[in-house]
C-alpha positions as CSV (number, residue, x, y, z in Angstrom):
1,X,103.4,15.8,99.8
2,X,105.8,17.9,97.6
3,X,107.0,20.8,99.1
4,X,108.7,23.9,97.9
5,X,110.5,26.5,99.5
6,X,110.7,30.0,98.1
7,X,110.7,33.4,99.0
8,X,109.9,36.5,97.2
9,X,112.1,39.0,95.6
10,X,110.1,41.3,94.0
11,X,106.6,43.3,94.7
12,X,104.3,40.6,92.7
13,X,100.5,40.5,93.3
14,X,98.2,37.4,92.6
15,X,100.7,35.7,89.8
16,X,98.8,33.0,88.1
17,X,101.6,30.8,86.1
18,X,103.6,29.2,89.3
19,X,106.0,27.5,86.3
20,X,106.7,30.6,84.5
21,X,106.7,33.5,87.4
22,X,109.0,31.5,90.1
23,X,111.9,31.4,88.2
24,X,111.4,35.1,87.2
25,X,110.6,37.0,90.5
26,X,111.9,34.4,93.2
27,X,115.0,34.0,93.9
28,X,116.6,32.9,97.8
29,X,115.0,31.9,100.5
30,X,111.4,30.0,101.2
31,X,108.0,30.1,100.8
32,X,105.9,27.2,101.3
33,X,103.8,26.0,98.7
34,X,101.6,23.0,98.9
35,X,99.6,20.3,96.6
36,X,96.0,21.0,96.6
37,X,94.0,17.6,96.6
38,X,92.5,18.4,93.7
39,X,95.9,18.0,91.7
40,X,95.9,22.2,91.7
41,X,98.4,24.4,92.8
42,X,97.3,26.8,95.8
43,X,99.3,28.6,98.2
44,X,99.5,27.5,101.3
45,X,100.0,30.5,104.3
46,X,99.1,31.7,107.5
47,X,95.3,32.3,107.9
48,X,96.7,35.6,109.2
49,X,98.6,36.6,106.9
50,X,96.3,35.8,104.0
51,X,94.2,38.3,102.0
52,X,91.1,38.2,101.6
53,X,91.4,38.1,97.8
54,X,93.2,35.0,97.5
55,X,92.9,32.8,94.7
56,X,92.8,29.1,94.2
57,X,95.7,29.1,91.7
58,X,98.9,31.5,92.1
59,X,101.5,32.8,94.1
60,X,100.4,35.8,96.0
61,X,102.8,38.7,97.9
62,X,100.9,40.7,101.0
63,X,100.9,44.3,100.2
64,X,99.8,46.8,102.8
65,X,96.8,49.1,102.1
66,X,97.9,52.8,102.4
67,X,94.3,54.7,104.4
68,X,92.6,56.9,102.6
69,X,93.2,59.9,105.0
70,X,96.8,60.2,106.7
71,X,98.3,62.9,109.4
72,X,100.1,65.4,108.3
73,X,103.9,64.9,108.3
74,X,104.6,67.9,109.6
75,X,103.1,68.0,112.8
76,X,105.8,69.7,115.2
77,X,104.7,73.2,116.2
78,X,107.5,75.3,114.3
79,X,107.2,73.1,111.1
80,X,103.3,73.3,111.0
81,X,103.1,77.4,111.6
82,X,105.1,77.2,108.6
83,X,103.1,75.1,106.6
84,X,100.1,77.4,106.8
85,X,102.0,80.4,106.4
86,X,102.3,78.9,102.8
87,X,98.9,77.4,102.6
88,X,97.8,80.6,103.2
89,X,100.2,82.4,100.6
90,X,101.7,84.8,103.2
91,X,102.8,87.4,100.9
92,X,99.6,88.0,99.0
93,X,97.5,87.5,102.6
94,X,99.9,90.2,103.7
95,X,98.9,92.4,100.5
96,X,95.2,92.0,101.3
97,X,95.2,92.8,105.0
98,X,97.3,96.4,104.1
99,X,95.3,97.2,101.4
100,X,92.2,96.4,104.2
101,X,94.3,98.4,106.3
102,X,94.7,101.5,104.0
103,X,90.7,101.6,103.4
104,X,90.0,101.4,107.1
105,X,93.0,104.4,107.2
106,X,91.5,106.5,104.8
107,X,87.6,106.5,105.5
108,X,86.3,109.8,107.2
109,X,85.5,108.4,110.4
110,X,87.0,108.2,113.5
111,X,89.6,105.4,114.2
112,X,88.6,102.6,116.5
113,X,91.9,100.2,117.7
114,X,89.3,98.0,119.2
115,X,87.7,97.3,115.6
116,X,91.0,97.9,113.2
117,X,92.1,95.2,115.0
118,X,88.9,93.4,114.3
119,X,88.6,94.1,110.8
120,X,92.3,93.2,110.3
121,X,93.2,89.8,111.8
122,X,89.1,89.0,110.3
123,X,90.2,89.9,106.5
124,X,93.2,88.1,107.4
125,X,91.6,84.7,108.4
126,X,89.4,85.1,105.9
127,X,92.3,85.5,102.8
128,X,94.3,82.6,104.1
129,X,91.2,80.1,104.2
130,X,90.3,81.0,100.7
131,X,94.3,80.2,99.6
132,X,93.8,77.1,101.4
133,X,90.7,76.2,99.1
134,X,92.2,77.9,95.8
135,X,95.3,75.1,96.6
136,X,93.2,72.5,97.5
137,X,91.3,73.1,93.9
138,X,94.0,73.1,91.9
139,X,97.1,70.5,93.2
140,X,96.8,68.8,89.9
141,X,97.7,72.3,87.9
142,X,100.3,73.7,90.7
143,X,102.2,70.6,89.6
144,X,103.0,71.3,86.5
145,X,104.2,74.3,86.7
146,X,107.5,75.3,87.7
147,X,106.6,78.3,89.7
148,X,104.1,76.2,92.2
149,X,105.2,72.7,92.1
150,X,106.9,72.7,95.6
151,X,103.8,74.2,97.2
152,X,102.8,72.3,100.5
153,X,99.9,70.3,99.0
154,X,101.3,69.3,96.0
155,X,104.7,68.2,97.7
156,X,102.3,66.4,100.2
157,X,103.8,68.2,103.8
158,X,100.2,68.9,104.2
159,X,97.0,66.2,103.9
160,X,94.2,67.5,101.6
161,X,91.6,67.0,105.0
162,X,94.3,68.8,106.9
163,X,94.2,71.7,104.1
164,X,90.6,71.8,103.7
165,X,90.2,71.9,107.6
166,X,92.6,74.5,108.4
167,X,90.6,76.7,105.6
168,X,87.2,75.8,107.6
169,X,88.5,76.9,110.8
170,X,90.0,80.0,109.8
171,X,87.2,80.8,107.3
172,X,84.6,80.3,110.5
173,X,86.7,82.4,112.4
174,X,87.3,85.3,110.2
175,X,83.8,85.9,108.9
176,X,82.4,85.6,112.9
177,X,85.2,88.0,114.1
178,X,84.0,90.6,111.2
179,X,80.5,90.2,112.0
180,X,80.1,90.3,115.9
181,X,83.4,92.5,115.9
182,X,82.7,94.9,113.4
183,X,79.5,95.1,111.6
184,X,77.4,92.9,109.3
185,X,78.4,95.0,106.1
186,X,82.1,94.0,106.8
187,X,81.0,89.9,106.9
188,X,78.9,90.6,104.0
189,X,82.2,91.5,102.0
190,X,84.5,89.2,103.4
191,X,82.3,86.1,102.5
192,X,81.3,87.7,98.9
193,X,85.1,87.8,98.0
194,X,85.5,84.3,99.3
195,X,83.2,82.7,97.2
196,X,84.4,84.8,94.4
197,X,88.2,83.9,94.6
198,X,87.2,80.7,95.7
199,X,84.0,79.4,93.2
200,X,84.2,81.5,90.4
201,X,87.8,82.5,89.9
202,X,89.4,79.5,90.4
203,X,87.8,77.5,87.9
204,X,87.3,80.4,85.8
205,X,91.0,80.5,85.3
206,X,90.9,77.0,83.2
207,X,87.9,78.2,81.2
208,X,88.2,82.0,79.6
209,X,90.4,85.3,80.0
210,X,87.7,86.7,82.0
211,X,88.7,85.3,84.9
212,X,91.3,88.4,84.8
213,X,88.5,90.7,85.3
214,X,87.1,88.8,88.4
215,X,90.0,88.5,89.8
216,X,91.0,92.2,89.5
217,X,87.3,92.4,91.7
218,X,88.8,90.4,94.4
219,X,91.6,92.4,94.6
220,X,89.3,96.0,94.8
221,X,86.8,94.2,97.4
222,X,89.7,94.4,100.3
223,X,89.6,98.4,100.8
224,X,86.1,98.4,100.6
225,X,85.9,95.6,104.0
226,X,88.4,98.7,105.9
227,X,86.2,101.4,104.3
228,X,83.3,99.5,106.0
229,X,84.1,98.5,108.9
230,X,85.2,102.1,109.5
231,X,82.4,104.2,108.4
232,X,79.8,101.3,108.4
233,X,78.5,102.4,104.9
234,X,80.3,102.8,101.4
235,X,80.7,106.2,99.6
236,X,81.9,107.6,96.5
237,X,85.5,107.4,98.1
238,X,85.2,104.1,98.9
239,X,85.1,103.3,95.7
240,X,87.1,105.6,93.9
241,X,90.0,103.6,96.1
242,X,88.8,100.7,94.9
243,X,88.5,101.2,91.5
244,X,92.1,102.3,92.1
245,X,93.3,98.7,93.3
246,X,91.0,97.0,90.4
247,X,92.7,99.6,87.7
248,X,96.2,98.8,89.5
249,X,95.6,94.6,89.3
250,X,96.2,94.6,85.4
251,X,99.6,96.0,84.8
252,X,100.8,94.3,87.8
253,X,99.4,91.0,86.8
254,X,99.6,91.0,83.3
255,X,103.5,92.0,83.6
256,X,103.7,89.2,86.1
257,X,101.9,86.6,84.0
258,X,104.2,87.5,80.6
259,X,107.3,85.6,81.7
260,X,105.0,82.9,83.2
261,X,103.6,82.3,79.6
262,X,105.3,79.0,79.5
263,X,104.0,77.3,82.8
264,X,100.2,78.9,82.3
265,X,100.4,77.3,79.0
266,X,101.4,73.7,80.4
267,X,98.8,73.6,82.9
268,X,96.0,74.9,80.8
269,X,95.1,78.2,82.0
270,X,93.3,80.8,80.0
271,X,95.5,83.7,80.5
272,X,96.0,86.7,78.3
273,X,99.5,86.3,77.6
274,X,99.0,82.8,77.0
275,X,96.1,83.0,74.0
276,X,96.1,86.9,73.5
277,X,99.6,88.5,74.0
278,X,98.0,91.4,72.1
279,X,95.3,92.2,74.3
280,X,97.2,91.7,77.4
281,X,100.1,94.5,76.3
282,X,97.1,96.6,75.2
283,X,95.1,96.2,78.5
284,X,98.1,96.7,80.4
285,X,98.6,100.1,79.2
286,X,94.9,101.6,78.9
287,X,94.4,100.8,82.6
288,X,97.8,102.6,83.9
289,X,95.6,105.7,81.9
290,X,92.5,104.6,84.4
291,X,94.4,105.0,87.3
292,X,95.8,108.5,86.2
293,X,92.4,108.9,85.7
294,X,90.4,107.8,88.7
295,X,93.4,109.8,90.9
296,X,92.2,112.9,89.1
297,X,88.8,112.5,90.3
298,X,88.9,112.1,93.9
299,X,89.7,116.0,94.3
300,X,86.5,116.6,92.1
301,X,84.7,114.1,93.9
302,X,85.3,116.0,97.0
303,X,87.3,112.3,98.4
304,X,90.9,113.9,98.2
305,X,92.6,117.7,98.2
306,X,93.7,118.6,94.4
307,X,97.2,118.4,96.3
308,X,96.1,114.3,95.6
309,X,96.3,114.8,91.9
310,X,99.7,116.6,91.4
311,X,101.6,114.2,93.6
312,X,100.0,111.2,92.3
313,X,100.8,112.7,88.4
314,X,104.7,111.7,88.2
315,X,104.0,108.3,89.9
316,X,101.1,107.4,87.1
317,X,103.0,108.9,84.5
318,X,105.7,107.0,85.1
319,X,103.7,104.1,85.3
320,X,102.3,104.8,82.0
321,X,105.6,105.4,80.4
322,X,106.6,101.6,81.6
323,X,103.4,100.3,80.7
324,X,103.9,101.7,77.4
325,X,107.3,100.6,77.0
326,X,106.1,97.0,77.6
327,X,103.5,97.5,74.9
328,X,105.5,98.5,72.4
329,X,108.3,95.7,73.2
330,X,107.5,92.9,75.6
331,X,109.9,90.8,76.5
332,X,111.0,89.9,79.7
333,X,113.0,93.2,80.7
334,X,110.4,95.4,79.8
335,X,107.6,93.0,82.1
336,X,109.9,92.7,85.3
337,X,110.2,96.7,85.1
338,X,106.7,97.1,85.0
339,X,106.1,94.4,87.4
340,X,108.9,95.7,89.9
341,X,107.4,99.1,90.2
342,X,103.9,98.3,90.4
343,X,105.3,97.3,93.6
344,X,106.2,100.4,94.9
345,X,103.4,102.2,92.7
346,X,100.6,101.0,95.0
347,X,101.8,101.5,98.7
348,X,102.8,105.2,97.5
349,X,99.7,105.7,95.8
350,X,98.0,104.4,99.6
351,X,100.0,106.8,101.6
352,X,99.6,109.9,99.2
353,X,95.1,109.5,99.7
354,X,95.6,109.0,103.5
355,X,97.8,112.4,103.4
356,X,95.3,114.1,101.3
357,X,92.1,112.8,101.9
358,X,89.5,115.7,102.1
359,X,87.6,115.1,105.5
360,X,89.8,114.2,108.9
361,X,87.7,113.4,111.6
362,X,89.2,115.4,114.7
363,X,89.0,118.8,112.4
364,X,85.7,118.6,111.6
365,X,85.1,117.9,115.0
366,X,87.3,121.3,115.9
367,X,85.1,123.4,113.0
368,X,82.0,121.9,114.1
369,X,82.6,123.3,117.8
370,X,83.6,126.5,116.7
371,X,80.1,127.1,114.4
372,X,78.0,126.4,117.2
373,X,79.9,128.1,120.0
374,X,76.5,130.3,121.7
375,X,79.5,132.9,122.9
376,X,81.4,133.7,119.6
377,X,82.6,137.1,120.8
378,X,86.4,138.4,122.3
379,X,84.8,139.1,125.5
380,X,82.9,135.9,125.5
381,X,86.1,133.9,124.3
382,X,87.8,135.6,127.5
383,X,85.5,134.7,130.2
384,X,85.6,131.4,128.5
385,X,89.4,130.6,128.8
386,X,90.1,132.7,131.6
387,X,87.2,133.1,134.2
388,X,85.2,129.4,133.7
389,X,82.9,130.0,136.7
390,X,81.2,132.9,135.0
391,X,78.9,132.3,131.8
392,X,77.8,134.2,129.3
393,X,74.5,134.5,131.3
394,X,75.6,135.4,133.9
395,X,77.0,138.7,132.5
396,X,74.2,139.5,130.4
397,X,72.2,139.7,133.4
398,X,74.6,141.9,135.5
399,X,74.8,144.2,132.4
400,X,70.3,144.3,132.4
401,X,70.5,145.6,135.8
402,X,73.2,147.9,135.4
């Protein structure tokens, strides 16, 4: 029996022509190959080693099947808080939770550590499992563009299952902690601006502009969750403030999305400054007037002192002016200017209604005492303050028998 020694060089798979193939990707060593009785070459091997696929004529190379599912690579402690810091998107989490904050802040109600905390870490947990799915969704995109290609899921530090379960947990978590912590109104929110961010803007983004317009929704839903979970109901300033954060999402993003134009393009999504540069200068700058707008009304809607609408003037006229200035020439000076101090243009805007808002709980509660004080008299007021164990009864009956 004629045998031959070879051994592989190369990766080859299942190579039918032994006369052609050897000399081409074997080269040094051995591998045994035998004379089949039949007068056909087969190769010869280890039962063990032998797939299952093997076929009666060829030279065949074992290859090792990769699972579907693998661990993580980053499972060390430090490594793996890190890795959903960014599978959570940290910075716009962070956004979410102080604009939660600021709506809590602001409500006419009084303020409860026990559930601020509640509502906060919930909205929290809640925003970083609905970053987790919005990554899982769109891996394929994020790698094409320039901006998101070293994100954790496309770089593969993170497993899909790993993503997808972190999101479940935290998702679980969150919406439980708002509903048995705070209220069911709270949950309510929280779960509606999941699905939204996760099942209708997402996809959206790939299919029309309009996902602009839902997504400026998600954005205005946060300060309603603190609103709620504060006062347990929603008023006319609950969503004047939100209408403020929904007016405030299209300069920011629009400015933000101008110099992106190149990446959105590559990876196929429907933004404004990707198939209507027009509309998204134009839009830019009529919703910087909404805001002016909407921050005149909270004194009229009682929400807000008219103190509200002088301060807020120079910061939304300004914002105007920018807006106006990347209107009439957008390039990518004019965008990071408008972009930079949208930045600062919402945390001011935050602290200036929490100064001014119209109704603080502890002073109606002082007001409140004083209207329905029975002794409202200087004599009543002194035996009040100064002689506690008489009452006003007490005197008006000394005073009858006298």
């Amino acid at each position: 029996m004629l045998k031959l020694f070879l051994r592989p060089s190369q990766d080859v798979i299942f190579l039918s022509n032994v006369y052609s193939q050897t000399l081409r990707n074997f080269s040094g060593g051995f591998t045994k190959l035998a004379k089949a009785e039949k007068g056909n070459w087969s190769t010869v091997n280890d039962s063990e080693n032998k797939p299952k696929e093997a076929l009666n004529v060829g030279i065949y190379k074992i290859v090792d099947k990769k699972p579907l599912w693998e661990p993580s690579p980053c499972l060390e402690k430090g490594q793996l808080i890190d890795q959903y810091k960014k599978l959570s998107k940290f910075r716009l989490t962070t956004l979410v939770v102080i604009t939660t904050m600021a709506g809590y802040a602001v409500a006419p109600a009084p303020f409860d550590p026990a559930s601020f905390l509640m509502v906060t870490v919930g909205t929290g947990l809640v925003s970083a499992a609905a970053n987790s799915v919005n990554q899982f969704h769109e891996v394929p995109f994020d790698s094409q563009m320039s901006r998101t290609k070293s994100r954790v899921l496309v770089t593969g530090k993170v497993t899909p299952l790993h993503a997808m379960g972190f999101a479940l947990v935290s998702g679980a978590a969150g919406l439980s902690i708002l509903y048995y912590g705070v209220n069911g109104l709270t949950a309510a929110l929280g779960l509606s601006n999941f699905i939204l961010y996760t099942s209708i803007y997402t996809p959206m983004k790939r299919i029309s502009i309009l996902n602009t317009w839902v997504g400026s929704a998600v954005g205005a839903i946060p300060p309603l969750i603190g609103w709620a979970g504060c006062c347990g109901s929603i008023d006319a300033g609950a969503w004047i403030l939100a209408g403020l954060l929904y007016a405030w999402q299209f300069p920011h993003f629009n400015a933000l999305s101008w110099n992106l134009r190149p990446d959105y393009s590559r990876a196929g999504y429907q933004m404004m400054a990707v198939t209507n540069p027009g509309l998204c200068r134009r839009t830019a700058l009529r919703y910087t007037f909404v805001i002016t707008l909407l921050s005149t009304l909270a004194p009229i809607m009682d929400v807000t002192n008219y103190w509200f609408a002088l301060e807020t003037l120079p910061l939304n006229a300004y914002f105007s002016y920018l807006a106006y200035k990347f209107y009439k020439d957008s390039n990518s000076g004019s965008s990071r200017k408008l972009f930079r101090f949208s930045l600062v243009h919402l945390p001011l805007i935050m602290i200036l209604f929490l100064l001014n808002k119209k109704r603080w709980f502890f002073a109606e509660n002082t007001e409140d005492t004083k209207k329905h004080d029975p002794v409202d008299t200087n004599v009543g007021s002194f035996i009040k303050l100064n002689l506690p164990h008489i009452n006003a009864s007490t005197l008006e009956t000394s005073s009858k028998t006298v």
